[in-house]
C-alpha positions in Angstrom: -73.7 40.4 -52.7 -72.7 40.2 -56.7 -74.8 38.3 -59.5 -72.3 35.4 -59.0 -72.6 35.1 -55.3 -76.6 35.4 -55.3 -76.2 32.5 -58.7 -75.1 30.0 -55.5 -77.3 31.0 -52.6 -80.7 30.9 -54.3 -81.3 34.5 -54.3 -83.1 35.9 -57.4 -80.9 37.3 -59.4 -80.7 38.7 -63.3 -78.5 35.7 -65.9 -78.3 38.8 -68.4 -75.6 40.4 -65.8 -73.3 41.8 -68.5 -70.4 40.5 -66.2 -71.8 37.1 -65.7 -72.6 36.8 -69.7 -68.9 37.4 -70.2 -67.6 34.3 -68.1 -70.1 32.0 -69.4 -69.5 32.8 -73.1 -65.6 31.7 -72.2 -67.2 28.5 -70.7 -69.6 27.8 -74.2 -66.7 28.6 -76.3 -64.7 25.6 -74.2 -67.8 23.5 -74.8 -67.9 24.0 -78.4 -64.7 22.8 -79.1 -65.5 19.8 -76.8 -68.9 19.0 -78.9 -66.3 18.9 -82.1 -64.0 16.5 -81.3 -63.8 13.6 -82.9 -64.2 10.0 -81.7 -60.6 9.5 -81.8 -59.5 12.3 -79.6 -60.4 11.0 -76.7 -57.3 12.2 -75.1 -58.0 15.4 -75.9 -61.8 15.2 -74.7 -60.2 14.4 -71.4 -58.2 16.9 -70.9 -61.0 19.6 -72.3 -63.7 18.2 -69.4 -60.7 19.0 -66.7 -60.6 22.6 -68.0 -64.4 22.9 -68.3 -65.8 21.2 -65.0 -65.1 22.5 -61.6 -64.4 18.5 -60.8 -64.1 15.5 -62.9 -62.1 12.1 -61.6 -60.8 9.4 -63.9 -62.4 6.7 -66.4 -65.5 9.7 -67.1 -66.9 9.3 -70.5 -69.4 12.1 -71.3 -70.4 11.4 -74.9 -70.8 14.9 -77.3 -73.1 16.6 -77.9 -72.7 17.8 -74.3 -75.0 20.9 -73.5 -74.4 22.8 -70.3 -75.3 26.4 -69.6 -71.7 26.7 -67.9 -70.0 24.5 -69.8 -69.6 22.4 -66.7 -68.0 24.9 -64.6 -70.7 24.0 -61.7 -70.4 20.3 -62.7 -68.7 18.3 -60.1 -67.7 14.6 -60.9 -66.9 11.6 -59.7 -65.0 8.9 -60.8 -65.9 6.5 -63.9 -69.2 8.5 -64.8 -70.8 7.6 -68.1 -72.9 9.7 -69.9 -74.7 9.3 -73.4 -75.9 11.4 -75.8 -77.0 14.7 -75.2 -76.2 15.1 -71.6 -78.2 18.8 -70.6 -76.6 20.3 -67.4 -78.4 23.6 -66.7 -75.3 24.4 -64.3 -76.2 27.6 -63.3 -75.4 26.4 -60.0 -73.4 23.3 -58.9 -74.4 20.2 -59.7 -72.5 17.1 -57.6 -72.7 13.4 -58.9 -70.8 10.3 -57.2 -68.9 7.8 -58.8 -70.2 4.5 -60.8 -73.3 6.9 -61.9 -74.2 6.3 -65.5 -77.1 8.4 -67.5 -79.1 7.6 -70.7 -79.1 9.6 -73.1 -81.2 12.8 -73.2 -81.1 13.4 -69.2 -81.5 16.9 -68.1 -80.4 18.1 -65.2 -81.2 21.3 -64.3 -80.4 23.6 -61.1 -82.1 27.1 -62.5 -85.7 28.0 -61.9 -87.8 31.1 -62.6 -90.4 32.5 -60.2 -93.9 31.9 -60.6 -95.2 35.9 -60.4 -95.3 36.9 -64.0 -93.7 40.4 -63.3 -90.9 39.0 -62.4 -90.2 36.3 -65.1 -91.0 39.4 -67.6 -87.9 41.0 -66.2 -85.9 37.9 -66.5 -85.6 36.7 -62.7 -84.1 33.6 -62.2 -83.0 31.4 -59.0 -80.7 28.4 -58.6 -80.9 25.1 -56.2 -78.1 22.8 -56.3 -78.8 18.9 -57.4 -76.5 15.6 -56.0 -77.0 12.6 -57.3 -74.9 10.0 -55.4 -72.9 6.9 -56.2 -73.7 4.6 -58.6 -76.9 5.5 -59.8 -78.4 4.7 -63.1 -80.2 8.0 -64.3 -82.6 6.6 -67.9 -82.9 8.2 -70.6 -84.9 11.3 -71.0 -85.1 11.6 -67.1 -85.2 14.9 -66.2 -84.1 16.0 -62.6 -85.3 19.6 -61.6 -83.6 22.6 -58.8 -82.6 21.3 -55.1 -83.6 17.7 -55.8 -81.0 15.1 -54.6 -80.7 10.9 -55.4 -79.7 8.8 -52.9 -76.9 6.0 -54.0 -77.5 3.2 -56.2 -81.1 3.9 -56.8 -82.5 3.9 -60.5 -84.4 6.8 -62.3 -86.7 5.1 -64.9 -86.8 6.2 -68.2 -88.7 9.3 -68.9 -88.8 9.9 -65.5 -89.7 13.6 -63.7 -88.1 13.7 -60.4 -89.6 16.8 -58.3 -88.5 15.7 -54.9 -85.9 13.9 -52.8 -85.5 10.1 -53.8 -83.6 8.1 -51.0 -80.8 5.7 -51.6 -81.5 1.9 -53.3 -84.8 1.8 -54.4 -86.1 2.2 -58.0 -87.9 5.5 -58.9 -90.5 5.8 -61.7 -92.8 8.4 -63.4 -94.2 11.7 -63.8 -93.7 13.0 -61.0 -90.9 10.1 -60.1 -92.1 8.0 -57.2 -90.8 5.1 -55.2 -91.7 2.0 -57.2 -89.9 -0.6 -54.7 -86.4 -0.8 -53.1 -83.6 -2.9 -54.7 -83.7 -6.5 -53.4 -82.8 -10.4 -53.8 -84.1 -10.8 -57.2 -82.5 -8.0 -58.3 -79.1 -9.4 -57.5 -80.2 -12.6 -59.3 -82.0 -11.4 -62.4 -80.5 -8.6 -64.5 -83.7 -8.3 -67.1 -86.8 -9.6 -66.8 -86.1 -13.5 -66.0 -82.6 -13.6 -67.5 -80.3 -14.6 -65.0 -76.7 -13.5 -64.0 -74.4 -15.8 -65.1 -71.2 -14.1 -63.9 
């Protein structure tokens, strides 16, 4: 098995692979000319993010500075994703997210990991798990979301938020480590913030 095969079945594996550091440079290079478009290209910032990710469906809006340790080659889309500022995708290894999601700014997502015995680390060891995030989630901002985790749909990652293990689908998730706070429910589908009302 080569570096890029073990990168996608958690085996430990060296990132400093001279092979492997000459595809992801390509990637970076695509991402840097993503991160310096300008406001009005969004035309062309569309077409870069279907070079750059391995899937991205229509209406995404990922707003630079991107960062990604692939550039988004493991980075697997939906439809009508939002993200804000300073999006971190450590896509070592793919990362899936279902349509309708939206992120705050500063969410990390990351799918690389490093093992615990210091020998190894000193050698520069590293492991991937893959993260999904379903459909229509809201991911706040500064969440981070670390190796092999996955979000059900429609459930909400507070702000700030660490999220170590598996949260299941429509519930609101909080904290450090991210827990259950309560499931989605009637006066959430009446109340939008606090006591202010839907009026739509």
């Amino acid at each position: 098995m080569d570096s890029y095969e073990k990168m996608h079945f958690g085996d430990l594996y060296l990132p400093g692979d001279e092979e492997l550091m000459k595809e992801q440079t390509k990637c970076l290079e695509q991402l840097y000319i993503f991160n310096q478009t300008r406001p009005s290209e969004m035309d062309r910032r569309c077409s870069l993010l279907k070079e750059m990710f391995a899937e991205i469906g229509e209406g995404c809006y990922i707003e630079p500075p991107l960062h990604a340790n692939w550039g988004g080659r493991h980075v697997h889309f939906g439809k009508n994703i939002y993200a804000n500022f300073n999006l971190t995708l450590v896509d070592d290894t793919h990362i899936y997210v279902g349509d309708y999601t939206m992120f705050g700014p500063n969410v990390t997502i990351a799918t690389a990991g490093h093992p615990i015995k210091p020998e190894l680390r000193e050698r520069a060891y590293q492991y991937n798990a893959p993260v999904k995030i379903g459909k229509n989630c809201w991911i706040g901002a500064g969440a981070i979301v670390v190796p092999g985790v996955t979000i059900g749909d429609n459930t909400v990652i507070g702000a700030g938020s660490v999220v170590t293990k598996d949260i299941p689908s429509n519930v609101v998730a909080v904290g450090n480590p991210c827990r259950v706070l309560r499931e989605i429910n009637e006066h959430d589908r009446e109340y939008y913030f606090k006591d202010r009302k839907i009026n739509l």
